[in-house]
matplotlib code that plots the C-alpha trace (Angstrom):
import matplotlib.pyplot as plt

x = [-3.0, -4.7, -7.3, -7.8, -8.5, -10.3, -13.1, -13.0, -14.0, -16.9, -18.1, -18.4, -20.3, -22.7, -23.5, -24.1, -26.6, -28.4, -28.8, -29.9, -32.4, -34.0, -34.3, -36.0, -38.5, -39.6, -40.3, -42.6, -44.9, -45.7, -49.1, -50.5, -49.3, -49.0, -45.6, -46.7, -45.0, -48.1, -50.5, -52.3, -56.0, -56.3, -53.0, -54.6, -57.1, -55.6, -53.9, -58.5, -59.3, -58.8, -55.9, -57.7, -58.7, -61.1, -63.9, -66.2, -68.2, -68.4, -71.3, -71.4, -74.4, -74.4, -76.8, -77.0, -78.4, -80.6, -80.4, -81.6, -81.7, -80.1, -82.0, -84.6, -88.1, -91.3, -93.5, -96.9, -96.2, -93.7, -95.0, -92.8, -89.9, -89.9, -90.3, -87.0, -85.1, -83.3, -82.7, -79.5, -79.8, -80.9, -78.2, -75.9, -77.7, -78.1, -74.2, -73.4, -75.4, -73.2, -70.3, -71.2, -72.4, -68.7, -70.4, -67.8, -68.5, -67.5, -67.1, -67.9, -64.1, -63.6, -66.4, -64.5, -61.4, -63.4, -64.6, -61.9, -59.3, -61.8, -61.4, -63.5, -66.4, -65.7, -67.8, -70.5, -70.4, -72.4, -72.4, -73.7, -75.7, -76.8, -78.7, -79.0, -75.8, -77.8, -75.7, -76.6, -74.3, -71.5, -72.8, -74.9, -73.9, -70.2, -69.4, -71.0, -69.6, -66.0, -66.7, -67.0, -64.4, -66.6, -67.4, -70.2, -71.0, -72.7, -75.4, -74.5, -76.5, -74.1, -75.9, -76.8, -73.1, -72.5, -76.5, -78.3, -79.0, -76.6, -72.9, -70.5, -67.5, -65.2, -67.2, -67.0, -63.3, -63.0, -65.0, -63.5, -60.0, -61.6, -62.3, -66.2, -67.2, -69.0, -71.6, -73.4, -77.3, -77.4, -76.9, -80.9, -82.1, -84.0, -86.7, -84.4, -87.0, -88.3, -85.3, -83.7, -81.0, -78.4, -79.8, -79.2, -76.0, -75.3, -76.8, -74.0, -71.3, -72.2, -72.7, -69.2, -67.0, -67.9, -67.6, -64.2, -63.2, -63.6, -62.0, -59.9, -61.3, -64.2, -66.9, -69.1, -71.6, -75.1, -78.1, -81.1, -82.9, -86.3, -85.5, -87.1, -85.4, -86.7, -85.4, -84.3, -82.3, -80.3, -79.9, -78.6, -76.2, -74.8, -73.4, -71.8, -68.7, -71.4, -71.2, -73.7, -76.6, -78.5, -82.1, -84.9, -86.3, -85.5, -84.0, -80.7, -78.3, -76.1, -73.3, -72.8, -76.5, -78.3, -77.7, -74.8, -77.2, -80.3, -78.7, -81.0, -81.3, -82.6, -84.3, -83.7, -86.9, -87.6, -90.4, -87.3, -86.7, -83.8, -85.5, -86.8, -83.6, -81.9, -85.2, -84.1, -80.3, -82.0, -83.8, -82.7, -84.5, -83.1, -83.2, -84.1, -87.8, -87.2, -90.7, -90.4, -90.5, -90.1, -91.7, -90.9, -90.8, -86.9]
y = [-35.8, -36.4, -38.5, -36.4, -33.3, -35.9, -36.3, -32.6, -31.8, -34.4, -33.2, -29.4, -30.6, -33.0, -29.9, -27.7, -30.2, -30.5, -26.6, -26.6, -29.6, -27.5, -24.3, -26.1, -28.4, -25.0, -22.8, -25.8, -25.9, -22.7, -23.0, -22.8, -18.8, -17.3, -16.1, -12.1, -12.7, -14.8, -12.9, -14.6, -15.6, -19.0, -20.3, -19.0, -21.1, -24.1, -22.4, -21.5, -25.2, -28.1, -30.1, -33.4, -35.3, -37.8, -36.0, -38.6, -38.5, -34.8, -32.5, -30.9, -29.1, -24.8, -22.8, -20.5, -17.3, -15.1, -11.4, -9.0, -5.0, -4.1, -1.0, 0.9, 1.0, 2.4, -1.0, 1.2, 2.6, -0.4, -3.7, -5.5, -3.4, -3.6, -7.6, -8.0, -5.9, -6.1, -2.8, -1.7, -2.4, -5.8, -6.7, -6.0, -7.6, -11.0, -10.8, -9.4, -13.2, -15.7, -13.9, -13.9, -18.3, -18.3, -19.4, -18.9, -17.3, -19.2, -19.1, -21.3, -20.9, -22.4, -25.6, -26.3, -26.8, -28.4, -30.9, -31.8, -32.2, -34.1, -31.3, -31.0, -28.6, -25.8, -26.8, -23.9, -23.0, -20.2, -18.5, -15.0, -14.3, -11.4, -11.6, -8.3, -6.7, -3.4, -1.0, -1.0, -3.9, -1.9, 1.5, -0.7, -4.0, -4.2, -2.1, -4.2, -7.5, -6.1, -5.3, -8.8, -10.2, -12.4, -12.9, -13.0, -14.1, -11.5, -12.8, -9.7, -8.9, -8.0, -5.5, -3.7, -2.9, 0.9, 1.8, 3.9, 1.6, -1.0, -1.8, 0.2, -1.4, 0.5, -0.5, -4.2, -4.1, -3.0, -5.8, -8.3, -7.0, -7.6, -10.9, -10.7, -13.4, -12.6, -14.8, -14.8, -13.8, -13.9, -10.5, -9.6, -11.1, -13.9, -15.8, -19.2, -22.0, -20.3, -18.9, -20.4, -22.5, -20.5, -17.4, -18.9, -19.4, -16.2, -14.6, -16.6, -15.9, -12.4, -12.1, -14.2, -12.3, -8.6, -10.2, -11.4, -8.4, -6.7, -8.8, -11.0, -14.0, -16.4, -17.6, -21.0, -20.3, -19.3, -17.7, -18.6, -15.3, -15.0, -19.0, -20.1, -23.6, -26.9, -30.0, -29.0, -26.4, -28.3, -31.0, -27.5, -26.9, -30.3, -29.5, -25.9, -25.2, -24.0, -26.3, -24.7, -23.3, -22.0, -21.8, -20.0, -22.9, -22.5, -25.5, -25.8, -26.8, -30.2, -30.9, -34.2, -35.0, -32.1, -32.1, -28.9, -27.6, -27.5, -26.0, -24.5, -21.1, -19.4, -16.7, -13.7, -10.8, -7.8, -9.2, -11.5, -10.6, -11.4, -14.9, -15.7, -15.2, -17.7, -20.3, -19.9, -21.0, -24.3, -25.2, -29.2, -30.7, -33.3, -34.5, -31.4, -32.2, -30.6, -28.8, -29.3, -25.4, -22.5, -19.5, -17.5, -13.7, -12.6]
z = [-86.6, -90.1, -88.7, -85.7, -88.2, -90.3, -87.4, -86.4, -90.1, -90.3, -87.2, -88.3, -91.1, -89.5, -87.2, -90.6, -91.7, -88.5, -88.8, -92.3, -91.6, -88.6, -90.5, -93.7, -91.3, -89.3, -92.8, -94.2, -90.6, -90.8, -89.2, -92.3, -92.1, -96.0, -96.9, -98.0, -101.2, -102.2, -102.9, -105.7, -104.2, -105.7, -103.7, -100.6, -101.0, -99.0, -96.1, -95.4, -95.0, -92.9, -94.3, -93.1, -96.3, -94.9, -95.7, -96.5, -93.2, -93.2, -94.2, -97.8, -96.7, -97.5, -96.9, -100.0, -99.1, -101.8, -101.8, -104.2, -103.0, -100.0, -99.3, -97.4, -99.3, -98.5, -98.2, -98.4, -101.7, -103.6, -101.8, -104.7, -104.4, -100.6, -100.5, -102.7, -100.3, -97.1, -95.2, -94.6, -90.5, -90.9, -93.1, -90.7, -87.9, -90.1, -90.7, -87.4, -86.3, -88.6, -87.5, -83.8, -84.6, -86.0, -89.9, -92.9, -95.9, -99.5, -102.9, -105.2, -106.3, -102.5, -103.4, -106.4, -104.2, -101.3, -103.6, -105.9, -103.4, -100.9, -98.3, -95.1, -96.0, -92.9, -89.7, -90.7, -94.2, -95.8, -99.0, -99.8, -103.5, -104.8, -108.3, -111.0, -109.8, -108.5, -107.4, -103.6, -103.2, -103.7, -101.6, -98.8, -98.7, -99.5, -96.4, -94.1, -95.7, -95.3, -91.9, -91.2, -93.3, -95.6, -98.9, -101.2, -105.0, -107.3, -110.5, -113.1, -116.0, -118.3, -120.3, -117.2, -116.1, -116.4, -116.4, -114.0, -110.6, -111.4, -110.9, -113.1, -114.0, -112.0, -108.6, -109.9, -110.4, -107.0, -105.7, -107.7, -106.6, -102.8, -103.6, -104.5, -106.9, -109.9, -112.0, -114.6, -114.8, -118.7, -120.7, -120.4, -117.9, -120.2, -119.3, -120.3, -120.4, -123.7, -125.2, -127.9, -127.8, -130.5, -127.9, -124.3, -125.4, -127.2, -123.7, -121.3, -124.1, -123.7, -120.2, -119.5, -121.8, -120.5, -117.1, -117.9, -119.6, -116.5, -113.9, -115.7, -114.5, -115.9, -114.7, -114.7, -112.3, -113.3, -111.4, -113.4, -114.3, -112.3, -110.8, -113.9, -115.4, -117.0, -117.9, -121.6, -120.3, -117.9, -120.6, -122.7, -119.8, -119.4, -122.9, -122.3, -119.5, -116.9, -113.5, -110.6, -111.9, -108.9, -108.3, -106.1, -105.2, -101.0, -99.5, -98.3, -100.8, -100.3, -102.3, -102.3, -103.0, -105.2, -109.0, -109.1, -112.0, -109.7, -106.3, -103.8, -102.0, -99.3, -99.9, -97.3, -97.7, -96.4, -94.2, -92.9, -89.3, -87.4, -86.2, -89.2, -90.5, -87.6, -88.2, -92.4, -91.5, -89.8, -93.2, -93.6, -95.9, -97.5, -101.5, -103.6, -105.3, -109.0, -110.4, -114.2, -114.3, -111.8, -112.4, -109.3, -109.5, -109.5]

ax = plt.figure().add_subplot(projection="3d")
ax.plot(x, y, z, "-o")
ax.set_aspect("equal")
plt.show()
C-alpha cells in the first residue's frame, strides 16, 4: 500500500513539472512579442532585429538621408532658402516610397547595437537627419514621420533651442519622448576647421549638456556645422567621447568600411523629385574619398 501510494505521489509530481516546464518554455518564445511592462526603449531594441548573429556576409550599408527645412518656399524670391527645403507634399511622397519598398528607419542608438552585438543590419536600412533643429520638423515633418512609424535623428544647435524658427524645448521633449534622436550641431553653428581647440570643445560641451538637460539622455553623434571637417579635427575627435561625425559629403554611408568620423549623406533638395529621390536611394559608391576640407554651404 505504501509503495503503491509511493508511485501515485511521484507521478503527480512528475506531471507538475511537466506543466511548469511547458508554461516557462512557451513565455521565453514569445515571438520576439514585448511584455507591456517593458517599456524602456533601449530593451526594445533587440526584439527590432534579426536574432541571427552571423552577420559577417551581410551589408552594413545605410543610406543617410540629409534634410534641412521641411517647408514650402517661394523659389523666385529665396533660391537659397528654397534649395535647403523639401515641401511638405514631397516629404510625404519620399516616405510614403520607403514605406511602400518596405525600407526601415534607424538610429544611430540601433547601429551601436547592430554593431556591437554583430546583428544583421535590417534587409533595407535607412536613417532620417535633419541638421539646425528648425522648428518645421516638429509642425511639418514629425506628423508625417509618425504616420509611417519611423524614426529620424535631429543635429540641434543648442543655443538656438527656444528662439524664434527653431525647436523649443517643450516640442523636443515631445520628440525625444516619441523616440526622435537628437545630435549635436555644436552650440553656434561653428565653422570647426578653424575654431580653436579649448572652443570646439567648449561648443560640443555646450551643445551636449543642454541637450541632455532636456531629454535625459546624451549624445555622441555629431553633424558637422555647414559639412565642413579636416583632418586635425578628426584627430581632435578621436580624443573626445564623439563616435559618428557625419558629413555632407553624398555617398552612401557603409559601416563596415567608412571611417565612423567621416560618414556620408545624401542630400535630399527641394529640386529633388520623387525619381530623383528613388535614383538618390541607388547611390553605391564604394570607399568614401576624404577632401582635406569641405566647405559645402549648410
Amino acid at each position: 500500500m505504501f509503495r503503491k501510494l509511493t508511485l501515485i505521489i511521484l507521478g503527480l509530481l512528475l506531471v507538475i513539472f511537466a506543466i511548469f516546464f511547458a508554461t516557462a518554455t512557451d513565455n521565453t518564445q514569445n515571438n520576439g512579442i514585448v511584455s507591456p511592462l517593458v517599456n524602456n526603449a533601449k530593451k526594445l531594441i533587440p526584439y527590432r532585429f534579426s536574432k541571427n548573429k552571423s552577420a559577417t556576409n551581410r551589408s552594413q550599408k545605410v543610406p543617410i538621408l540629409l534634410y534641412h527645412y521641411i517647408r514650402e518656399v517661394d523659389k523666385t524670391t529665396d533660391p537659397t532658402g528654397w534649395n535647403l527645403s523639401v515641401s511638405p507634399e514631397n516629404f510625404a511622397l519620399q516616405l510614403s516610397y520607403l514605406k511602400s519598398q518596405n525600407y526601415q528607419t534607424l538610429s544611430f542608438e540601433d547601429i551601436d547595437y547592430l554593431i556591437e552585438n554583430k546583428q544583421n543590419f535590417p534587409t533595407k536600412p535607412i536613417i532620417l537627419t535633419f541638421d539646425d533643429g528648425y522648428d518645421d520638423f516638429y509642425t511639418n515633418a514629425f506628423p508625417i514621420i509618425k504616420t509611417n512609424n519611423f524614426l529620424a535623428t535631429v543635429f540641434m544647435i543648442g543655443g538656438k533651442i527656444d528662439q524664434s524658427n527653431y525647436l523649443s524645448a517643450d516640442q523636443i521633449k515631445i520628440l525625444n519622448n516619441y523616440g526622435i534622436e537628437f545630435g549635436l550641431h555644436t552650440q553656434t553653428h561653428i565653422n570647426m576647421t578653424n575654431a580653436s581647440d579649448s572652443n570646439i570643445k567648449k561648443e560640443l560641451t555646450e551643445n551636449s549638456n543642454i541637450l541632455q538637460s532636456i531629454t535625459g539622455k546624451y549624445s555622441n553623434i555629431l553633424a558637422y556645422p555647414s559639412g565642413q571637417f579636416d583632418q586635425e579635427l578628426i584627430d581632435l575627435l578621436y580624443k573626445t567621447d564623439i563616435k559618428y561625425g557625419l558629413t555632407t559629403v553624398e555617398q552612401t554611408a557603409d559601416f563596415s568600411i567608412h571611417n565612423l568620423l567621416i560618414l556620408p549623406r545624401l542630400r535630399v533638395r527641394g529640386s529633388t523629385t520623387l525619381e530623383k529621390f528613388k535614383e538618390l536611394l541607388n547611390n553605391q559608391d564604394g570607399y568614401l574619398i576624404v577632401p582635406t576640407t569641405t566647405t559645402n554651404i549648410n
